[in-house]
DSSP file (Angstrom, degrees, kcal/mol; ACC not computed):
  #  RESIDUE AA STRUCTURE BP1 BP2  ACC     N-H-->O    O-->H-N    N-H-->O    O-->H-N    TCO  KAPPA ALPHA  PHI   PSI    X-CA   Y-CA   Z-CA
    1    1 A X              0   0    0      0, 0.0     2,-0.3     0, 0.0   132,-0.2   0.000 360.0 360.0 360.0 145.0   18.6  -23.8  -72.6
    2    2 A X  E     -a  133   0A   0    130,-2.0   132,-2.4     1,-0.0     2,-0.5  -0.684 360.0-124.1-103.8 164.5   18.5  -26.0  -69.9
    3    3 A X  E     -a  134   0A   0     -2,-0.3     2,-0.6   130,-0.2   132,-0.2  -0.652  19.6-163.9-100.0 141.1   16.1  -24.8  -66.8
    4    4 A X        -     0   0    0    130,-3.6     2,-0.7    -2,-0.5   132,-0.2  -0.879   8.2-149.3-118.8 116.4   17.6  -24.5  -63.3
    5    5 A X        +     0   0    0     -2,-0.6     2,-0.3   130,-0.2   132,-0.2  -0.890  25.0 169.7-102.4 122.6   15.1  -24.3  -60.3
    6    6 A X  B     -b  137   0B   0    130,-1.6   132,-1.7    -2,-0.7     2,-0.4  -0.993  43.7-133.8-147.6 142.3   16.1  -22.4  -57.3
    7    7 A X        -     0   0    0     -2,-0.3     4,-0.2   130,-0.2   132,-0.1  -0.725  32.8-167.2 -97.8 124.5   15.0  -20.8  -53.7
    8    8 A X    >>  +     0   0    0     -2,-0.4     4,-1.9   130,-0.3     3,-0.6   0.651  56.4 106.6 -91.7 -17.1   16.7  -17.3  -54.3
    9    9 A X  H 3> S+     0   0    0      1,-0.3     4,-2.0     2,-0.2     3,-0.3   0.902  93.5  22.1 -27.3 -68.9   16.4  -16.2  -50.8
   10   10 A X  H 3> S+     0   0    0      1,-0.2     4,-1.1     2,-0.2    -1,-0.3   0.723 116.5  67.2 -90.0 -19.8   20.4  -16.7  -49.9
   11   11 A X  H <> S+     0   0    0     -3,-0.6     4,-0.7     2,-0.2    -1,-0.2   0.949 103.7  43.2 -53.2 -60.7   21.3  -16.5  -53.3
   12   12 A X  H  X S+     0   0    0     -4,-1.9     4,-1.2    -3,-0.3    -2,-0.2   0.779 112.4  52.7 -82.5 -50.4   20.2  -12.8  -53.3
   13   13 A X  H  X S+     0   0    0     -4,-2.0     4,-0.5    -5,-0.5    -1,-0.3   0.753 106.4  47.6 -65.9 -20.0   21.7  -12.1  -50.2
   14   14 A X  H  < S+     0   0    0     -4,-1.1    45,-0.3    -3,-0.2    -2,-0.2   0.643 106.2  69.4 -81.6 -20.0   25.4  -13.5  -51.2
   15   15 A X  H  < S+     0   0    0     -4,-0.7    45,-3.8     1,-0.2    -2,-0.2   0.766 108.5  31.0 -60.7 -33.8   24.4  -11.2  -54.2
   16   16 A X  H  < S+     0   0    0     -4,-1.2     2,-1.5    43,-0.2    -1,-0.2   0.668  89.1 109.2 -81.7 -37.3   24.8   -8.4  -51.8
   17   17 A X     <  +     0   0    0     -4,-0.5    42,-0.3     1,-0.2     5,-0.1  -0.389  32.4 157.9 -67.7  77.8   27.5   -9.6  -49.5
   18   18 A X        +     0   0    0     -2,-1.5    -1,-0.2     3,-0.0     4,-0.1   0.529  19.5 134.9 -49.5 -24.0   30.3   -7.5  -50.5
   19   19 A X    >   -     0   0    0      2,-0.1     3,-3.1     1,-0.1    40,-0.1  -0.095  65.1-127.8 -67.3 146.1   32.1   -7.8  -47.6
   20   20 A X  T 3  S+     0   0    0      1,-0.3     2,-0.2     0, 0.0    -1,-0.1   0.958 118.8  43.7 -27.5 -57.1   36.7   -8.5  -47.8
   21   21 A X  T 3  S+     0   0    0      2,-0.1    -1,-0.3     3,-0.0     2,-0.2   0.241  82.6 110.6 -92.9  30.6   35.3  -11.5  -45.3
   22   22 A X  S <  S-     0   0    0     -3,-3.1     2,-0.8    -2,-0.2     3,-0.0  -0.707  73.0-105.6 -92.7 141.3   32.2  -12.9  -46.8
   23   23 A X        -     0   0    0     -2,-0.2    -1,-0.1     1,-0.1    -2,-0.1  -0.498  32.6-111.9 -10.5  81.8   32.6  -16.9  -48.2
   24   24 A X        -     0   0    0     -2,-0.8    13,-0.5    12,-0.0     2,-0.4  -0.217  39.4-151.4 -39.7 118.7   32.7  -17.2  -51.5
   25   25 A X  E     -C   57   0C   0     32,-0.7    32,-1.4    11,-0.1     2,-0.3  -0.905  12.9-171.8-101.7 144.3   29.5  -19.0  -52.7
   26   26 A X  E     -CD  56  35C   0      9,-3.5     9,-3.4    -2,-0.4     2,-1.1  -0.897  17.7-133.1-133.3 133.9   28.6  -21.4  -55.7
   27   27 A X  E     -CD  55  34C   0     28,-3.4     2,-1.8    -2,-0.3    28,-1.6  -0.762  17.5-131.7 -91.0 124.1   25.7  -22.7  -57.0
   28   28 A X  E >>  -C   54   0C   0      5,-1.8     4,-1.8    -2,-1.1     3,-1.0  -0.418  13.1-164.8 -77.3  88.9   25.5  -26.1  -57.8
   29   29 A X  T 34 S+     0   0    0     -2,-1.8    -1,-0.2    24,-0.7    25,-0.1   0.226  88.5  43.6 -53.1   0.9   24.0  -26.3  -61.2
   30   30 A X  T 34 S+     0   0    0     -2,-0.8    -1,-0.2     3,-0.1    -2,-0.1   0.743 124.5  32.3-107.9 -25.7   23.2  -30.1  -60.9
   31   31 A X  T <4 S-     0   0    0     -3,-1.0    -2,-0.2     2,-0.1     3,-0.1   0.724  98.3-137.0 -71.9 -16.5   21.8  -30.1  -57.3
   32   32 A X     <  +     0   0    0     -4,-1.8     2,-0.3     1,-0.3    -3,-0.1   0.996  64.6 109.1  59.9  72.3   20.5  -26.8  -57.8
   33   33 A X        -     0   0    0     -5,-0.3    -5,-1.8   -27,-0.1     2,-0.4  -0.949  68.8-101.9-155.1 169.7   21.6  -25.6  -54.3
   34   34 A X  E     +D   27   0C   0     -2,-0.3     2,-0.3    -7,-0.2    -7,-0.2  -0.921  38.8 173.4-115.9 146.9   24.3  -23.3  -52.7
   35   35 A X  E     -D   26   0C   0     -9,-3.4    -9,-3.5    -2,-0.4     2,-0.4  -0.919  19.4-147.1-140.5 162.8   27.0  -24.6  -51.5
   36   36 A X     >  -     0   0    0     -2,-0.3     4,-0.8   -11,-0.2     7,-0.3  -0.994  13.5-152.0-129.8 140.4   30.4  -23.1  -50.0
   37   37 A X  T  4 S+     0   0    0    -13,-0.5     8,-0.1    -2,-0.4    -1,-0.1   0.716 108.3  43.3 -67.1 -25.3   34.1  -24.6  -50.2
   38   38 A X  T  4 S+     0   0    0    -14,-0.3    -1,-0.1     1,-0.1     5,-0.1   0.996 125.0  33.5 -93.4 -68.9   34.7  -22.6  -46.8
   39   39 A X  T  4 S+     0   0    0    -16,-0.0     2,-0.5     2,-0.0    -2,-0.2   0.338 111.2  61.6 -95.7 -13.5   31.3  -23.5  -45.2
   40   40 A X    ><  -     0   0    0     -4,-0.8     3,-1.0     1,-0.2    -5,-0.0  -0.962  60.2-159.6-126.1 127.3   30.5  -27.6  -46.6
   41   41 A X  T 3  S+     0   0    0     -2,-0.5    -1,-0.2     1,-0.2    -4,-0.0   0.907  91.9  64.4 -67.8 -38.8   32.9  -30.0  -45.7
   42   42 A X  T 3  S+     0   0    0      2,-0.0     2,-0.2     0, 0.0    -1,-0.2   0.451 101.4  60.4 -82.9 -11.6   32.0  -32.2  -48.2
   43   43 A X    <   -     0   0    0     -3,-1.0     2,-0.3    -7,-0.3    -3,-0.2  -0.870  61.0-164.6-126.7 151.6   33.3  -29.3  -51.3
   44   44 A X    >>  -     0   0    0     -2,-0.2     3,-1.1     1,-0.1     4,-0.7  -0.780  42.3-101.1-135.4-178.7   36.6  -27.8  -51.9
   45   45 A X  T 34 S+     0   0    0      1,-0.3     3,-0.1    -2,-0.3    -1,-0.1   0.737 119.8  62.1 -69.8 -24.9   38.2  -24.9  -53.8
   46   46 A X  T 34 S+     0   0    0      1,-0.3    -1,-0.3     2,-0.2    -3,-0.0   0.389 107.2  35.3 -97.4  -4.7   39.1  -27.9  -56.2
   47   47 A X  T X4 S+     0   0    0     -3,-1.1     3,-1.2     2,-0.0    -1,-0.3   0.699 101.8  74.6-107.2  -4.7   36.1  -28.8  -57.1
   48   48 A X  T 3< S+     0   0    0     -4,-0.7    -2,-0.2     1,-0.3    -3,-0.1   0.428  87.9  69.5 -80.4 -16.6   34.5  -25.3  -57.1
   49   49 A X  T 3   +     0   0    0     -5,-0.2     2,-0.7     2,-0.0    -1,-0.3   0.227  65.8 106.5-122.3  51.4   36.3  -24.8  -60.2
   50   50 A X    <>  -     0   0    0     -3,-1.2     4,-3.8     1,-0.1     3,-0.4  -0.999  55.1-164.5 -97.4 107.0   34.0  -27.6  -62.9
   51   51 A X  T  4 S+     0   0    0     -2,-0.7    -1,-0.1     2,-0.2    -3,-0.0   0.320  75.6  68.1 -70.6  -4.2   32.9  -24.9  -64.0
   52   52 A X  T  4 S+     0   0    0     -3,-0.1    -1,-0.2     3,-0.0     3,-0.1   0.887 111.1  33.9 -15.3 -80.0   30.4  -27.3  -65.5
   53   53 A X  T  4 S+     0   0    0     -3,-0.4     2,-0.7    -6,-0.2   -24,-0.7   0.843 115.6  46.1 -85.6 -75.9   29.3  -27.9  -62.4
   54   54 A X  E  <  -C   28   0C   0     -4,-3.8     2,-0.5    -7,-0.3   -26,-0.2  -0.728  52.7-155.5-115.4 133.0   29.5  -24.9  -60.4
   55   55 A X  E     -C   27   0C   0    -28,-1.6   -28,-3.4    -2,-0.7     2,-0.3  -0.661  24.4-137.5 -93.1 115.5   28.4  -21.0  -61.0
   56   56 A X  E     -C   26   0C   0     -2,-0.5     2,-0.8   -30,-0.2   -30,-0.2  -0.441  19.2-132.6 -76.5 118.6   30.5  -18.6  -58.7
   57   57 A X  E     -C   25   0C   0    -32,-1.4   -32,-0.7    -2,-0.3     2,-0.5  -0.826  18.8-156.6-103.7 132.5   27.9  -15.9  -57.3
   58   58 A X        -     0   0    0     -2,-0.8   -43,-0.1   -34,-0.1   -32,-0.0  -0.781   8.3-130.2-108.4 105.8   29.5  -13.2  -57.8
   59   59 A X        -     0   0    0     -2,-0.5   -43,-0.2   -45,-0.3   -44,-0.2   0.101  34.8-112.7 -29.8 139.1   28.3  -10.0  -55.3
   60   60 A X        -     0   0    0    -45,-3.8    -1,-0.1     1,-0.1     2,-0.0  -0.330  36.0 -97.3 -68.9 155.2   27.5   -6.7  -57.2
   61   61 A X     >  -     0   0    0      1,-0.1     4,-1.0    -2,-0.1    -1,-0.1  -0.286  21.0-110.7 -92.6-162.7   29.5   -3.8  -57.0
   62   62 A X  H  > S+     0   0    0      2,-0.2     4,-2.9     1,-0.2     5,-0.1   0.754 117.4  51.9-138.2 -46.9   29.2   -1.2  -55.4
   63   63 A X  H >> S+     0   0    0      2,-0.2     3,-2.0     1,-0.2     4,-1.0   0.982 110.1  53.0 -63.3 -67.0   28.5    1.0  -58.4
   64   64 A X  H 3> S+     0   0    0      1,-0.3     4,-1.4     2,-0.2    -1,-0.2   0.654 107.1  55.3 -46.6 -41.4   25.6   -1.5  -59.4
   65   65 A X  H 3X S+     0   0    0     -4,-1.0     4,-2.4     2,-0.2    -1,-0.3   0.804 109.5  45.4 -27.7 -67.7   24.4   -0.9  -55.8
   66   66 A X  H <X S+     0   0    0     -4,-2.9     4,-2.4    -3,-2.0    -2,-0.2   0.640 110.1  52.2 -69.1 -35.7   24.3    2.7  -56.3
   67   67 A X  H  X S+     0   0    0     -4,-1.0     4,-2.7     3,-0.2     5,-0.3   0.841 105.9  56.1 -78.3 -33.7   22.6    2.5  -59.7
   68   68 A X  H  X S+     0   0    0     -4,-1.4     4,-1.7    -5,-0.3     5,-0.3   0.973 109.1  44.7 -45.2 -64.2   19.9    0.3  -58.2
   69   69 A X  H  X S+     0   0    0     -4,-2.4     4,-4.6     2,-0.2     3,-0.4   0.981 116.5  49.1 -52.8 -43.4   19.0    3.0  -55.5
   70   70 A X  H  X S+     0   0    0     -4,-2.4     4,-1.2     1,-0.2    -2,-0.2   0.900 109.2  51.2 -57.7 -39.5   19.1    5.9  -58.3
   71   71 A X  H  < S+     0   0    0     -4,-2.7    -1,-0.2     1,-0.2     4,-0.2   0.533 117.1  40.9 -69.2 -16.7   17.1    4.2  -60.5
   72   72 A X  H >X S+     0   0    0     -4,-1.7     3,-1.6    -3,-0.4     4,-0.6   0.924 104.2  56.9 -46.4 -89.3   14.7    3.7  -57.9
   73   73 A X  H 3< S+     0   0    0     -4,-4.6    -2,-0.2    -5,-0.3    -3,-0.1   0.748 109.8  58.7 -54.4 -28.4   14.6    7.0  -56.0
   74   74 A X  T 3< S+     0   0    0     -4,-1.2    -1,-0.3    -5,-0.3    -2,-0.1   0.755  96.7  57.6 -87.5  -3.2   13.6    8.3  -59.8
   75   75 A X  T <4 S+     0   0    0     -3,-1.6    -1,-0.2    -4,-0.2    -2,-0.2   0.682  87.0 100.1 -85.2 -19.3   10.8    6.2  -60.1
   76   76 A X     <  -     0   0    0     -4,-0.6    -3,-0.0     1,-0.1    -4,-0.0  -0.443  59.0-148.9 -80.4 168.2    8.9    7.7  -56.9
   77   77 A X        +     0   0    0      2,-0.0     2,-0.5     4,-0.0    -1,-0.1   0.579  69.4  84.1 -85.0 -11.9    6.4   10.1  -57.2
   78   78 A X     >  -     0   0    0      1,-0.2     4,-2.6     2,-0.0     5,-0.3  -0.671  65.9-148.9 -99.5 126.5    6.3   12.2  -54.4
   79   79 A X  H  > S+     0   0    0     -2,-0.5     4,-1.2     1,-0.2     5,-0.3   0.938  97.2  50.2 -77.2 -29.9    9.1   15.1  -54.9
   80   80 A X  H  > S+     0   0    0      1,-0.2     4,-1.5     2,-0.2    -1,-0.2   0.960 111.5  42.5 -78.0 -20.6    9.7   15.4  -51.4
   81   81 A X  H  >>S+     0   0    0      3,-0.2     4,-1.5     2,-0.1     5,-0.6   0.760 123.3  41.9 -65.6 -32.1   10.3   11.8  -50.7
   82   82 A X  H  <5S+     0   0    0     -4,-2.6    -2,-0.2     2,-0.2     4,-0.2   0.762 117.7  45.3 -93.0  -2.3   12.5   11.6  -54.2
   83   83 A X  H  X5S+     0   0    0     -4,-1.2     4,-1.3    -5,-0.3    -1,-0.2   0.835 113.1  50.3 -87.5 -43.9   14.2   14.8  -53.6
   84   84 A X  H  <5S+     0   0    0     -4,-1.5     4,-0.3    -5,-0.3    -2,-0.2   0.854 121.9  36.9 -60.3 -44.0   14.8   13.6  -49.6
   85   85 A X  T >X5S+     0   0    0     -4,-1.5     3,-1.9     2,-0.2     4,-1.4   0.878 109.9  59.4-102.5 -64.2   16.3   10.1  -51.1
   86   86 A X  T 34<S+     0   0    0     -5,-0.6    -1,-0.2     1,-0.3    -2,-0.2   0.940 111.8  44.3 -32.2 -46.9   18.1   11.9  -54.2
   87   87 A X  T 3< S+     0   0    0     -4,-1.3    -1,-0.3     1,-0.2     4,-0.3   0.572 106.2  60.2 -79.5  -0.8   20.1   14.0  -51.3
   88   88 A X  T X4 S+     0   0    0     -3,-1.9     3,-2.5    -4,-0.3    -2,-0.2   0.978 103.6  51.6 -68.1 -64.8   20.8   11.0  -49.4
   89   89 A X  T 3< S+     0   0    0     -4,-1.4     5,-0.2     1,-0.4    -2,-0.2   0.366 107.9  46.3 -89.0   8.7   22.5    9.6  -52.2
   90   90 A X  T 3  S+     0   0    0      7,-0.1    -1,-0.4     2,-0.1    -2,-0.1   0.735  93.3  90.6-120.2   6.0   25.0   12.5  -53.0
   91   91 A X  S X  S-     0   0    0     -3,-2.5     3,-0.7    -4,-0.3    -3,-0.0  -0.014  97.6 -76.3 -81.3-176.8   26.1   13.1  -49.3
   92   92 A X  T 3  S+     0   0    0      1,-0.3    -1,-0.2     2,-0.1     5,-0.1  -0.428 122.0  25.7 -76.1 151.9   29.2   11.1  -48.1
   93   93 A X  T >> S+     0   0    0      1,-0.2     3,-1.2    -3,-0.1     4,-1.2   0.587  74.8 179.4  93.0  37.7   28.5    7.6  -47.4
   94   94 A X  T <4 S+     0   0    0     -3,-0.7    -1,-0.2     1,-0.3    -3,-0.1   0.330  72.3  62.6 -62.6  14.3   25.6    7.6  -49.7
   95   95 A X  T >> S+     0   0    0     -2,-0.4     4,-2.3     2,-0.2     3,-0.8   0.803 110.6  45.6-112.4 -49.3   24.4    3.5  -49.1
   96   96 A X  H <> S+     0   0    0     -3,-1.2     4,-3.8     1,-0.3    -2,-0.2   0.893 113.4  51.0 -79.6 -12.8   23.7    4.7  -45.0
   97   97 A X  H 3X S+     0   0    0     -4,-1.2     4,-0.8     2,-0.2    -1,-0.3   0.433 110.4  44.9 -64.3 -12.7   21.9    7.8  -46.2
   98   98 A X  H <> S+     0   0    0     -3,-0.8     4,-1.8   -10,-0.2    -1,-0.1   0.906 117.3  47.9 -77.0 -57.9   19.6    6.1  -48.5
   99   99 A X  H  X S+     0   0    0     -4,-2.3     4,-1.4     2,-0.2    -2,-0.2   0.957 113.3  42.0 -62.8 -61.3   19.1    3.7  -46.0
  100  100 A X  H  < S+     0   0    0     -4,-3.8    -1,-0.2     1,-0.2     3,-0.2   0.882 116.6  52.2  -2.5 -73.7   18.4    6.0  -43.0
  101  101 A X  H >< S+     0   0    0     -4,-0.8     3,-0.5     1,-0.2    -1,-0.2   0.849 111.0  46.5 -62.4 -32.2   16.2    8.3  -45.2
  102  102 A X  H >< S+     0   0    0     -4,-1.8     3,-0.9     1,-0.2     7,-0.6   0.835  93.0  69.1 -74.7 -11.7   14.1    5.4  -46.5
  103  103 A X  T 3< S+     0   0    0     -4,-1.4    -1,-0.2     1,-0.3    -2,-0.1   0.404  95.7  70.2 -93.6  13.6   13.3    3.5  -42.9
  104  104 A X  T <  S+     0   0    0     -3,-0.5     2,-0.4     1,-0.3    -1,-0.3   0.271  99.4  43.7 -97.5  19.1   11.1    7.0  -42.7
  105  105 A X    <>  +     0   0    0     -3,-0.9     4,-1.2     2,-0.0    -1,-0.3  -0.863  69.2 179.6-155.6 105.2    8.7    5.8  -45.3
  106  106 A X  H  > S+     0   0    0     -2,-0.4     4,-2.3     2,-0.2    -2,-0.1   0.726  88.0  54.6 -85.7 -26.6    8.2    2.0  -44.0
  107  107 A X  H  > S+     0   0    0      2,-0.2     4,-1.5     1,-0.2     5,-0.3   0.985 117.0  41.1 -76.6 -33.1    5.4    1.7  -47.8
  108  108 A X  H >> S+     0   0    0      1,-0.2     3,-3.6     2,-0.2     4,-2.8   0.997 116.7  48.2 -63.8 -69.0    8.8    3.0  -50.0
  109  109 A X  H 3X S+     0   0    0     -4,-1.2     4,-1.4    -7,-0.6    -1,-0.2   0.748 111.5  44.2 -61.7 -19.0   11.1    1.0  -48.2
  110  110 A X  H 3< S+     0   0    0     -4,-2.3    -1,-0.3     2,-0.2    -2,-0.2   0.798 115.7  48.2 -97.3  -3.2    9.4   -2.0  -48.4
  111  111 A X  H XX S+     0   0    0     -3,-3.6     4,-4.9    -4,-1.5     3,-0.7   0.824 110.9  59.1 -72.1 -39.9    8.5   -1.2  -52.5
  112  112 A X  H 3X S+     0   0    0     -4,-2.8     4,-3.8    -5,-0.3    -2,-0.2   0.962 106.0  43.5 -58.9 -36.1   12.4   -0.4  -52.6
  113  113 A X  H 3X S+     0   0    0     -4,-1.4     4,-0.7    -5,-0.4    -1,-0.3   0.615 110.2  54.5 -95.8   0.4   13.5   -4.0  -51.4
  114  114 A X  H <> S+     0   0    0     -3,-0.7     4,-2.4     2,-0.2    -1,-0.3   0.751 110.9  46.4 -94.3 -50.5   11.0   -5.6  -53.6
  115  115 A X  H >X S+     0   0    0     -4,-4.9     4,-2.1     1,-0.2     3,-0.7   0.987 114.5  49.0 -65.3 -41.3   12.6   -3.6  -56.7
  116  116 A X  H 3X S+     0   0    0     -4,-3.8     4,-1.3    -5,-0.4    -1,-0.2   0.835 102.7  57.8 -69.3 -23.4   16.0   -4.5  -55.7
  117  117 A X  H 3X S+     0   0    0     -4,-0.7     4,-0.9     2,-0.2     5,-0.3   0.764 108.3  51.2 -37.1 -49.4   15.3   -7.9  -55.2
  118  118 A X  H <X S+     0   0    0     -4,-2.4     4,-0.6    -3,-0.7     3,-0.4   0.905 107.1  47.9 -79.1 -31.4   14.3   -7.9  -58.7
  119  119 A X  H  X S+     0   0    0     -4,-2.1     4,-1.3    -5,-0.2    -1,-0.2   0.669 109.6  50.8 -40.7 -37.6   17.0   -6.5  -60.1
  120  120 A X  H  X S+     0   0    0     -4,-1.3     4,-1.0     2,-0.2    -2,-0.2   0.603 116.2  48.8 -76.2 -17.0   19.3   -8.8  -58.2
  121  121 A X  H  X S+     0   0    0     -4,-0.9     4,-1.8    -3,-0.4    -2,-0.2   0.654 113.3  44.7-108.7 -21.7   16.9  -11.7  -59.7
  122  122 A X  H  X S+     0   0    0     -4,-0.6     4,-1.4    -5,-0.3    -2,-0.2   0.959 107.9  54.5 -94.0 -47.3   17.1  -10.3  -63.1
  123  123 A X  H  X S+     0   0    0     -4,-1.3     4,-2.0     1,-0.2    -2,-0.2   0.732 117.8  45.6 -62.0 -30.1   21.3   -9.7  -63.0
  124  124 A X  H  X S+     0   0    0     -4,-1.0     4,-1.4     2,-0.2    -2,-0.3   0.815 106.3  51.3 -82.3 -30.4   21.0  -13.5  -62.1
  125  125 A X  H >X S+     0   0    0     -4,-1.8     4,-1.6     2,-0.2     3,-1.5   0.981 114.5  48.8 -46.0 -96.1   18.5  -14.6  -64.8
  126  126 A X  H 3X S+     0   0    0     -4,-1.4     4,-1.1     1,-0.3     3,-0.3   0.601 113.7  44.2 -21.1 -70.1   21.0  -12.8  -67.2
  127  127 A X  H 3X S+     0   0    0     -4,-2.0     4,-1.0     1,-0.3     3,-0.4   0.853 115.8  45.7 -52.7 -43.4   24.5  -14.6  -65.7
  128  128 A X  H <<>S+     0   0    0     -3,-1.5     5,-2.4    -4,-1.4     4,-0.4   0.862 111.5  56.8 -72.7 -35.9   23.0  -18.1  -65.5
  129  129 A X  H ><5S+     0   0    0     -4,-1.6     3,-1.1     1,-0.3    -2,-0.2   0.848 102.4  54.1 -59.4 -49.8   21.7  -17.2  -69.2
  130  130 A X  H 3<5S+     0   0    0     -4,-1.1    -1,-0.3    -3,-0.4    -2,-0.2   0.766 107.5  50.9 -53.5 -42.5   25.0  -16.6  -70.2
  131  131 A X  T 3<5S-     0   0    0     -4,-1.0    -2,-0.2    -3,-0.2    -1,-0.2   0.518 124.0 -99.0 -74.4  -3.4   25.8  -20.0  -68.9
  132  132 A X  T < 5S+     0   0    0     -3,-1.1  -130,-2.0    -4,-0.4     2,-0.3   0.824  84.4 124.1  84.1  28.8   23.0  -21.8  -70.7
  133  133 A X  E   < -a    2   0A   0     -5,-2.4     2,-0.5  -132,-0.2    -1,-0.3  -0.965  50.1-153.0-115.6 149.4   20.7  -21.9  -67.9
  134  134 A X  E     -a    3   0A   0   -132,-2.4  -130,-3.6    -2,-0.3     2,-1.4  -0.951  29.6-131.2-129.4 111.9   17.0  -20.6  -67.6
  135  135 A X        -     0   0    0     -2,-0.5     2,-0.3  -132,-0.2  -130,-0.2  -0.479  19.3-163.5 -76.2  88.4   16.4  -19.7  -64.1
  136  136 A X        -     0   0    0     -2,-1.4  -130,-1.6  -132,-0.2     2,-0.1  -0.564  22.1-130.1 -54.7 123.7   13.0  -21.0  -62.2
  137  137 A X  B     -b    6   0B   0     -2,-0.3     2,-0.5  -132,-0.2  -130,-0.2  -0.549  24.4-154.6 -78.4 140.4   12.2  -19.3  -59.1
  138  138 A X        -     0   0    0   -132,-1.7  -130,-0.3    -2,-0.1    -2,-0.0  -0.932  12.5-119.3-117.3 135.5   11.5  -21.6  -56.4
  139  139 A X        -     0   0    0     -2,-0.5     2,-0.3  -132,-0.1     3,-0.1   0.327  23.7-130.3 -11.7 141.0    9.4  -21.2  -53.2
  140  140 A X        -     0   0    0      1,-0.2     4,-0.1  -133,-0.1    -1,-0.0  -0.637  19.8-127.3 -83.8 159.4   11.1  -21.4  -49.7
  141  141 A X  S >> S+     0   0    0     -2,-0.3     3,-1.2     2,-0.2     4,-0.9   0.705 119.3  61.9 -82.6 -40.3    9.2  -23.7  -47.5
  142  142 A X  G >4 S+     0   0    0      1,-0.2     3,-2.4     2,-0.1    -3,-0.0   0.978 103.8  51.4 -25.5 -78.6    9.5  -20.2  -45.2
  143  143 A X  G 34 S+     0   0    0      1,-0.2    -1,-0.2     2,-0.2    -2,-0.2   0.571 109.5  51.3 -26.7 -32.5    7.4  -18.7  -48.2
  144  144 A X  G <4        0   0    0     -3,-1.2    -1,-0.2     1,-0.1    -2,-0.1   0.494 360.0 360.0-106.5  -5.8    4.7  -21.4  -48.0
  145  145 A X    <<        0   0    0     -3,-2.4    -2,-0.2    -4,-0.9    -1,-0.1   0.757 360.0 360.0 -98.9 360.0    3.7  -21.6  -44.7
């Protein structure tokens, strides 16, 4: 398996980016960077598909989203904090209720974005794996000063 080294930071976030209008992003598996046909002058939709070359990150869905928070919300300990989050998530519009209910616990929220992060890092491990790549985390130069 060959190793790929990468700063996951934007990675993680296109991982999220759901939206009709977001960019489509790719990694480039020889520079080990992200690059966009929309956003890089220098790449196009036609080269975006050596699949060789480049690995479409593909945003999770919505469901995956939802399983993240549940799997989550059952791991805390406090029954009123998992009980408060558990009813977030079965009301209408359960993604702003989660969120809402969590920014009232700043030490949960900030354990919650660390788990999802790993999850997102781990659903990527897995796809690149698939591809014959072995992921390496790399540092931001944010991260090191």
């Amino acid at each position: 398996m060959k190793k790929i080294k990468l700063v996951l930071d934007s990675i993680l976030y296109y991982m999220e980016d759901a939206s009709a209008f977001a960019n489509p992003h790719y990694i480039d598996l020889v520079k080990e960077e992200v690059v966009s046909p929309d956003l890089d002058d220098d790449i196009g939709y036609e080269d975006v598909e050596n699949k060789e070359r480049y690995f479409c990150i593909e945003p999770i869905t919505s469901n995956e989203g939802y399983e993240i928070m549940q799997d989550f919300t059952a791991s805390i300990e406090s029954d009123e904090i998992r009980d408060r989050l558990i009813d977030a998530l079965e009301q209408k519009k359960p993604f702003r209720n989660f969120k809402d209910t969590i920014t009232e616990y700043p030490d949960i929220e900030n354990r919650f974005h660390k788990y999802k992060d790993n999850r997102l890092k781990d659903i990527l491990r897995n796809q690149l794996a698939e591809y014959g790549y072995e992921l390496e985390e790399q540092r931001s130069k944010k991260q090191d000063e």
